[in-house]
N, C-alpha and C positions, 0 to 999 in steps of 0.2 A: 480621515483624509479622503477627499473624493477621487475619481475615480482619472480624474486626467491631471493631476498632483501628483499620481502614480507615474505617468509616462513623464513628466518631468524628472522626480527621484524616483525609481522605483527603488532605490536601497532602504531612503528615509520612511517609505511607506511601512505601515504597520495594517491597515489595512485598504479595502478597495474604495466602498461608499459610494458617495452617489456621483450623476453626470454636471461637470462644471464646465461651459461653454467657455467659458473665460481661460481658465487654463489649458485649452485646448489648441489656444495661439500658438503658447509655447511648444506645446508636445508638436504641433505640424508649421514651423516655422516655413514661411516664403520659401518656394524653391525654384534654384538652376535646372542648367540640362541634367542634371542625374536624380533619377526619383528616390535616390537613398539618402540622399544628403544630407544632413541634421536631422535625419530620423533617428530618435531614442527611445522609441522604445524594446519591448522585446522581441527579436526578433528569430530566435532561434531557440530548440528544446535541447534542452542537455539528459541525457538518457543518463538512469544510475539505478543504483538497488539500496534499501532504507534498511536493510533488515539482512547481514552478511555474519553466520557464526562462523567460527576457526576451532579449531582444537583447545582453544582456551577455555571456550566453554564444556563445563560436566560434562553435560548429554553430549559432545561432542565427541571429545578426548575421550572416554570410558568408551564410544562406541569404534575407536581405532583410530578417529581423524589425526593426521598428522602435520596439516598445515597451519599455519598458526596466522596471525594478523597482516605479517610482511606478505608469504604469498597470496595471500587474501587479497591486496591491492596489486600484486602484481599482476597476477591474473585478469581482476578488472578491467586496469588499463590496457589490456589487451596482449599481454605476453604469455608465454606458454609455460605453463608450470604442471608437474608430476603429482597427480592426486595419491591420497590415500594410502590405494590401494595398485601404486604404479602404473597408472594407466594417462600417456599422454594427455593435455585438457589446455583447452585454446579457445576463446571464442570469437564468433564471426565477425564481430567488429567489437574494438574498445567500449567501454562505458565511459562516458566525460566525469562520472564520479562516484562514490564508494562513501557507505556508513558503515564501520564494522561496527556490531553492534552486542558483542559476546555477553552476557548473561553476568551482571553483576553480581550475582552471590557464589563468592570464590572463584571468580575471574581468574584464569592462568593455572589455577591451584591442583587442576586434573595432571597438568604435566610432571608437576612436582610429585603428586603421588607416583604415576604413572613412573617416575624416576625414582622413586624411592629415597623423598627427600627424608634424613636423618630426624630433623625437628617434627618433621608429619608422623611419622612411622612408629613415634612413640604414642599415638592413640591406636587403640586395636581394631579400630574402625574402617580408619583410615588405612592399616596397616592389612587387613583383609580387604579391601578393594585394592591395592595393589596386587596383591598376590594372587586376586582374579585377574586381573588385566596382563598380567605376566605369562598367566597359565593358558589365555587364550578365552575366557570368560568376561572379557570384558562388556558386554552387552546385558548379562546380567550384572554387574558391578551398577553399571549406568541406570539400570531399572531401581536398583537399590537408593542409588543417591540423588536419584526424580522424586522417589517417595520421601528419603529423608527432609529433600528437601523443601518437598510440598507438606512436609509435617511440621518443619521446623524444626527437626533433628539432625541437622549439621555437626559434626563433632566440632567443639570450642577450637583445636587448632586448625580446621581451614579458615576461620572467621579472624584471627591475627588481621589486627588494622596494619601492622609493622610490614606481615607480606603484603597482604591488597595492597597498599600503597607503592612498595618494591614495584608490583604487577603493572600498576597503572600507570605509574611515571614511564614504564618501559614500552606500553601500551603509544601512549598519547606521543611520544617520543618516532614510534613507528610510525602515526599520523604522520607527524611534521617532516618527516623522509620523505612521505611519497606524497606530500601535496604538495603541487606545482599549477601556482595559479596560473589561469590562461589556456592549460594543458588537461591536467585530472587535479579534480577535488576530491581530497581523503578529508571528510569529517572524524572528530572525533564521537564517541557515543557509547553508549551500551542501553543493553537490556534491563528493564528493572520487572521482576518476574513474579508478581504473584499471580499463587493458584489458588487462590483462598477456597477455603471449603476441603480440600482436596481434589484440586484436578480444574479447578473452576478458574478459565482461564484470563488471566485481565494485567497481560504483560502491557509494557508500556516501552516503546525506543525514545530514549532521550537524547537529541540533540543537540549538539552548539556550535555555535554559532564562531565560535572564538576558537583562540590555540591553545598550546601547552603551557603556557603562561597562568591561565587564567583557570583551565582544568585540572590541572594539580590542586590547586589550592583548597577542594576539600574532596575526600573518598566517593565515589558514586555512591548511592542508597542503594540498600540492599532491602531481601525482604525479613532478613535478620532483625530490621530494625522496623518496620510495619510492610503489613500487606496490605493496607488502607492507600488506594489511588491518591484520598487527599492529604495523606503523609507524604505523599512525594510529589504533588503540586507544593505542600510549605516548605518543601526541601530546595525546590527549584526557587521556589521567592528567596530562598536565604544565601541560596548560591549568588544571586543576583547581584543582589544589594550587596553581597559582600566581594564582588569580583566585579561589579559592574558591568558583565559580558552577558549573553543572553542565551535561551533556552527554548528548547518547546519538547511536548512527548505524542507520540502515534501512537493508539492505542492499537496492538492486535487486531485483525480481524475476532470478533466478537461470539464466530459458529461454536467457538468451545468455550465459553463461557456460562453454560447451561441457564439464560436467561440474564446476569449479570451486568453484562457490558453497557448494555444501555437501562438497565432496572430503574422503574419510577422512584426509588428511594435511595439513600446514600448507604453507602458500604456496610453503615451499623445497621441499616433499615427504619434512617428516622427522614423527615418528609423531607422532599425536598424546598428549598429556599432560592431566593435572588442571588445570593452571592454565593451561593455554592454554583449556580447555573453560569452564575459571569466568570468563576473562577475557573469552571473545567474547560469553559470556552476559550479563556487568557490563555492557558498552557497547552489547551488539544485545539488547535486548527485543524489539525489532519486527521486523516483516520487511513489504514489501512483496510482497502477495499478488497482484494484478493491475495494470495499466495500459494504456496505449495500444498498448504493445509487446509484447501478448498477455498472458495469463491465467497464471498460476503454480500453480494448487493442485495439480493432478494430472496426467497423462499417456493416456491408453487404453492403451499398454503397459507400465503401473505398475499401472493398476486397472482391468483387462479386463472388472471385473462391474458396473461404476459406469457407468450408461447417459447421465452427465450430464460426462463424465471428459472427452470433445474437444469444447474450448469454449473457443475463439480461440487458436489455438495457433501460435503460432510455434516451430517444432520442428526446423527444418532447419539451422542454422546460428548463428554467434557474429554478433557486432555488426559486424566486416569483412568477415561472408562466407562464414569460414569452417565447410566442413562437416562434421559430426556426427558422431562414428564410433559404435558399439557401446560402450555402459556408459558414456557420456556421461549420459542423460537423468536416470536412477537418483539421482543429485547434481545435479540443478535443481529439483525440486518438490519445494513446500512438507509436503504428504502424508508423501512418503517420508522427508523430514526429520526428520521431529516422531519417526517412530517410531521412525531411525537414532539418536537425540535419546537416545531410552531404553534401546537398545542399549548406546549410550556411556555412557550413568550409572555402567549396572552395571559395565561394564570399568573405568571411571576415577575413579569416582566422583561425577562432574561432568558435567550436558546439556548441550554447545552449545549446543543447538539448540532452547533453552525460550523460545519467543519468540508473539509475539501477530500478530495481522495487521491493517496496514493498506495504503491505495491510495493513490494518487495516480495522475495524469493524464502526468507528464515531459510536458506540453507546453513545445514550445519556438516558441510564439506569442506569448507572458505570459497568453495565455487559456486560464482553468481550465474547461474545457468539457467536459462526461463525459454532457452529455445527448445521445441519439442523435437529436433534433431541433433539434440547438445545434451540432452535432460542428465546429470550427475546423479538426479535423486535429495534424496533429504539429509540423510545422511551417509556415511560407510557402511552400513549393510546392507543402502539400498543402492547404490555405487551400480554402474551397468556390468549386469549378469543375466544369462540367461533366466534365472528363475526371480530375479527382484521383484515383479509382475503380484506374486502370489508369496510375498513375505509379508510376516503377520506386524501391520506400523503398530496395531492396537488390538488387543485383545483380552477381553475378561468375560468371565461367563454370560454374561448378556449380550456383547459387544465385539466384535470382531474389525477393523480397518486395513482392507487388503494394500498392497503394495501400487498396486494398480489405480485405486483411487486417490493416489497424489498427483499433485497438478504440478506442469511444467510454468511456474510462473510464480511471478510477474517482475515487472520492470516501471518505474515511474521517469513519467517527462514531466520537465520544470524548462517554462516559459521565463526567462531568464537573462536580463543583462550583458555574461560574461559568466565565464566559468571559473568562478572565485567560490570561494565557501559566502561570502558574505550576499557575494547577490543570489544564490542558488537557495540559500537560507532564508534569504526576506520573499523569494516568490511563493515559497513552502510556506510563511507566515499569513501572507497576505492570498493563501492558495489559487493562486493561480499556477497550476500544475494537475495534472492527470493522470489517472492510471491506465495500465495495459496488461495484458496475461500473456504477455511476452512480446510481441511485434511491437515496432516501433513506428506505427505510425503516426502522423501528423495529426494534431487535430486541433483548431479553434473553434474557441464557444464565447460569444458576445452576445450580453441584451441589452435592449433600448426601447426607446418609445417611435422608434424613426425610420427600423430599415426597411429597405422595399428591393421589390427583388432584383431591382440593378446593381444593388448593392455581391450580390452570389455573381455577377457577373463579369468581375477582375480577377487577375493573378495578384492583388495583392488587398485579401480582404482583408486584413488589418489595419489598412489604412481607415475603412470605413468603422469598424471595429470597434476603432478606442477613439475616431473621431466622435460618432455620436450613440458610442453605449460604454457596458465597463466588461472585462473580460472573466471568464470563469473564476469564479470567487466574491464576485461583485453583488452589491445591493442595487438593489430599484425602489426608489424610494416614492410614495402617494402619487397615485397615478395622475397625470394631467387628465383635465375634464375630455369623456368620451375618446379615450385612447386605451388601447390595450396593448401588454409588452411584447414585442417581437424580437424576433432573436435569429440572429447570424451562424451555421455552425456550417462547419468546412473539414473536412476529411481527406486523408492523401496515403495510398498506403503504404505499408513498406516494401521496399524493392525486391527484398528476401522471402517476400511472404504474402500472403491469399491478395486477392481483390477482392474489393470491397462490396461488403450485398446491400447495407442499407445504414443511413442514420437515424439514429430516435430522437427525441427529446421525450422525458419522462419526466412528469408532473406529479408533484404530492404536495396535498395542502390538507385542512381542517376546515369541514364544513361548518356551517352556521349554529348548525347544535353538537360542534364538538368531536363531530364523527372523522377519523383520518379518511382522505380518499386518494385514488390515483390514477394516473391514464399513460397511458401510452402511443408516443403517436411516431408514427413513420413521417421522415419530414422530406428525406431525398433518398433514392434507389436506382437498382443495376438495371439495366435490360431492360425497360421498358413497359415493366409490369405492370398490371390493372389490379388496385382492390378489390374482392369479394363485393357479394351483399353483406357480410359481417363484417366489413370497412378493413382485414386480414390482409396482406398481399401472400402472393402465393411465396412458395419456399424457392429460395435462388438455385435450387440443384447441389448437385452433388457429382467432381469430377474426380473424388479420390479411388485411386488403384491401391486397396489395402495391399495387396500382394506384393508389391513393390515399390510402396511408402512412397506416393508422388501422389501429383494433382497436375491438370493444367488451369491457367489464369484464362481458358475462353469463355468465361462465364465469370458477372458480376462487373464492377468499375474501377479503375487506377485511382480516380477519383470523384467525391461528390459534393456537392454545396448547394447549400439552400436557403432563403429568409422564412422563416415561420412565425404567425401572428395565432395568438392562445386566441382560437373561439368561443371558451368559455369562462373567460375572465371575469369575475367580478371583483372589481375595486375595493370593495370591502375583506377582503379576505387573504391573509396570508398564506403565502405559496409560495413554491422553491421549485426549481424546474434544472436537469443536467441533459448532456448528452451520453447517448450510449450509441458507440460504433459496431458494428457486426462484421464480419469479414465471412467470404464464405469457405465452405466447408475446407479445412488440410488435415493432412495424416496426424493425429496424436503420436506420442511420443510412443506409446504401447505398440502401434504399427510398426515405429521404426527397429523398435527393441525384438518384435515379429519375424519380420523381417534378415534383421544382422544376424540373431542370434541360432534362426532357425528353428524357431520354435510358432505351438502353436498355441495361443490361449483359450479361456472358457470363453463361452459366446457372449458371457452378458459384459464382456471387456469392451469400451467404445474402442474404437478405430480412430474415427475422425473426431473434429475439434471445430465448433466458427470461434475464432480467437474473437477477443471485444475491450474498448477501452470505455472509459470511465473518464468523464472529465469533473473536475471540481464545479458544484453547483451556483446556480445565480439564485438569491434571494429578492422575491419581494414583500415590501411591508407596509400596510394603508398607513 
């Protein structure tokens, strides 16, 4: 479907495609005195989190959590609910919407131990993880049943289809309470968790799109039943077809995956094909670009000339510990991806790897928390305490991940219709939607063959926008003769948080023998700065008071915009181009926690933070 087809239905869209002049009558109909009037398209971001555990899940429940899926949305929508560990939790503004997304294998089933259900408690397994979690051990209980279940040692009674299904109808049930369309959208969803290998992370959030009607009707997959990604894309087709309702899955950020997530071969390690590449692209539109468990876009030994490339990294190991060898990293980040993405086209026909970006938080508190003056943590033993800072998240003899290197974040905006599951779901399909590491600011991203820079020079660029390009998620299709693509992006920040130091657009394509390449360009910025001789702009400053967890906004922009035309275009060549926002320097959450608690950390702890969003990428193809 083209790209102004969209702003007619953006519901019936599946995806963006190319520019249709023609249907562009429609989308910008004749207008009165009021410049809003029959405008349809989207016009506003709905802020939400893809990625929300409760105490239903294992590693959740076994670690103390005690909120289950109900305050999980209550929360979200912005009411104030009792964590944990008793401690008041409210945040600054509602989110318009919520995935919980608790870990399908033995979903709910922590609390029933955890209660010493009768029917559990006759395995001795089960029956000794109770009696830790009882005794006050339950963090080792939790460690126990990561490993069981990263081995596939589940004891046979938490695997009962008879309970999961109990679990889930009571689950999907909780949905349909707290979604009120118009207001908050509570999606249905869960986790599908595998660690293959041991520890090797390649979770997946599966989505829908529909209600409780349509999600009962068969169990979630578990990895009881494979840990093979494309076992549960043919899970998702059979859900389909036999519910007629629809789907999609996020894959994890990729850092703990030890090379996997994006690996040139398929999960058994046989080559890749056409229809394996069209099928992971059918079911993954999205990717999770950041969260709690480090930052996903790029590496510093991926993009050595990108001054903004180490930025919360979790780089040393898989999800048990395991460490990293050589030619691991190259298949974790989303960068390298996008361009291996266009590599594979030409060989196969078909990109993997054409996917948009959002966040989520993976907390496993039920609180969606991504402000660095809010931060919960990851889970209940990382719950605000003075000493969280230097508790051990990961640790094996090679491997150590302090408390400290978890991230306050993220939060995705979706460009969006209405605040329905149904249109919040087709912008995530068709991604037009963006990630962020917590602030909420605005951002459009359009390209075209056409803009110029009067175009940066309204309050309302989307008019020009979708009139003559397509928006983040969109194709560009064979260049018109001697024209190169230009592109619209537009930033606004949040009211709550830094101004803005600069925008990028970031370019990866595949050169002419094969080779991935990238660039990075500065397209609009704060203060008036001049580039270097090494085309660099200088660093926007720094006006954080660690001492007392502040900044002032006299440095940097409210807002920025700008038209950018690629100078090094050639028509022949496959390339994908997104926007990355910078914000300047504020307190990380480690300052605030400094700060309140009166405490003093090791030095090599950051302070500050430039928060940054992520918008879903624009494709072109000769």
């Amino acid at each position: 479907m083209n790209a102004m087809a969209v702003a007619q239905d953006p519901v019936a869209s599946d995806d963006i495609g190319m520019i249709n002049p023609e249907a562009a009558a429609h989308a910008f109909p004749k207008r009165g005195f009021s410049p809003y009037a029959g405008r349809n398209y989207p016009t506003r971001v709905f802020w939400g989190d893809q990625h929300v555990h409760t105490g239903w899940s294992v590693d959740a429940g076994a670690f103390g959590a005690t909120l289950g899926p109900e305050e999980a949305l209550r929360f979200a929508r912005g009411e104030q609910v009792t964590s944990s560990l008793g401690e008041p939790a409210r945040l600054s503004r509602p989110l318009d919407w919520a995935a919980v997304t608790d870990h399908s294998d033995a979903a709910g089933v922590i609390f029933e131990i955890r209660d010493g259900n009768p029917n559990l408690m006759i395995d001795p397994l089960a029956k000794r993880w109770h009696d830790m979690m009882a005794s006050g051990q339950g963090v080792q209980a939790a460690s126990e049943m990561i490993a069981a279940q990263s081995n596939n040692k589940v004891p046979p009674v938490m695997k009962d289809p008879r309970l999961a299904m109990s679990i889930w109808a009571k689950n999907t049930a909780i949905m349909e309470k707290y979604n009120e369309p118009g207001r908050f959208t509570a999606f249905i969803g869960y986790e599908w968790t595998s660690n293959a290998g041991g520890g090797d992370n390649l979770h997946r959030n599966v989505i829908y799109r529909d209600g409780k009607d349509k999600a009962d009707d068969m169990l979630p997959m578990t990895t009881f039943d494979s840990e093979n990604p494309e076992d549960l894309w043919k899970w998702m087709s059979k859900w389909e077809e036999r519910t007629g309702g629809s789907l999609l899955a996020i894959p994890h950020n990729g850092n703990l995956s030890n090379g996997k997530m994006f690996a040139l071969s398929t999960f058994e390690g046989n080559p890749l094909t056409r229809d394996w590449a069209e099928t992971r692209a059918r079911w993954e539109p999205m990717y999770e670009i950041t969260q709690i468990k480090g930052d996903g876009e790029t590496h510093p030994s991926l993009s050595p000339s990108d001054e903004f490339a180490n930025f919360e990294k979790w780089d040393a190991a898989n999800l048990a510990g395991v460490p990293k060898q050589p030619g691991m990293l190259e298949h974790e980040y989303a960068r390298q991806a996008l361009a291996e993405g266009l590599k594979l086209e030409a060989s196969l026909g078909a990109n993997p790897f054409k996917f948009g970006f959002v966040s989520g938080t993976d907390t496993h508190t039920g609180l969606a928390t991504a402000e660095e003056d809010n931060f919960f943590g990851k889970h209940t033993g990382v719950e605000p305490s003075p000493h969280r800072w230097e508790h051990d998240v990961i640790k094996t003899p090679q491997v150590t991940i302090k408390g400290w290197q978890t991230a306050a974040a993220g939060y995705t905006g979706v460009w969006a219709t209405e605040n329905t599951r149904e249109a919040i779901w087709d912008a995530l399909k068709r991604k037009e939607a963006y990630s962020t590491t917590g602030p909420r600011m605005l951002v459009r991203f359009f390209g075209g063959w056409d803009f110029v820079p009067a175009d940066a020079q309204t309050r309302m660029p989307a008019d020009a926008g979708y009139a003559k390009g397509v928006p983040m998620g969109g194709d560009l299709l064979t260049a018109p003769a001697g024209k190169s693509p230009t592109f619209l992006a537009a930033a606004m920040k949040d009211p709550l948080s830094g101004n803005l130091d600069r925008i990028q657009i970031i370019k990866a394509w595949a050169d002419a023998d094969g080779k991935l390449q990238e660039s990075v360009h500065d397209v609009a910025w704060s203060d008036g700065r001049k580039p270097g001789a090494d085309g660099k702009l200088p660093p926007v400053g720094n006006t954080v008071d660690v001492a007392n967890a502040t900044w002032t906004n006299t440095i940097g922009s409210p807002e920025l915009i700008a038209v950018w035309k690629d100078p090094d275009f050639d028509p022949k060549l496959r390339a994908v181009y997104y926007v990355r926002v910078i914000e300047i320097p504020t307190p990380r959450w480690t300052a605030y926690d400094q700060k309140r608690f009166g405490i003093k950390m090791s030095d090599n702890v950051p302070m500050s933070v430039q928060e940054r969003a992520y918008t879903s990428p624009i494709w072109y193809t000769p």
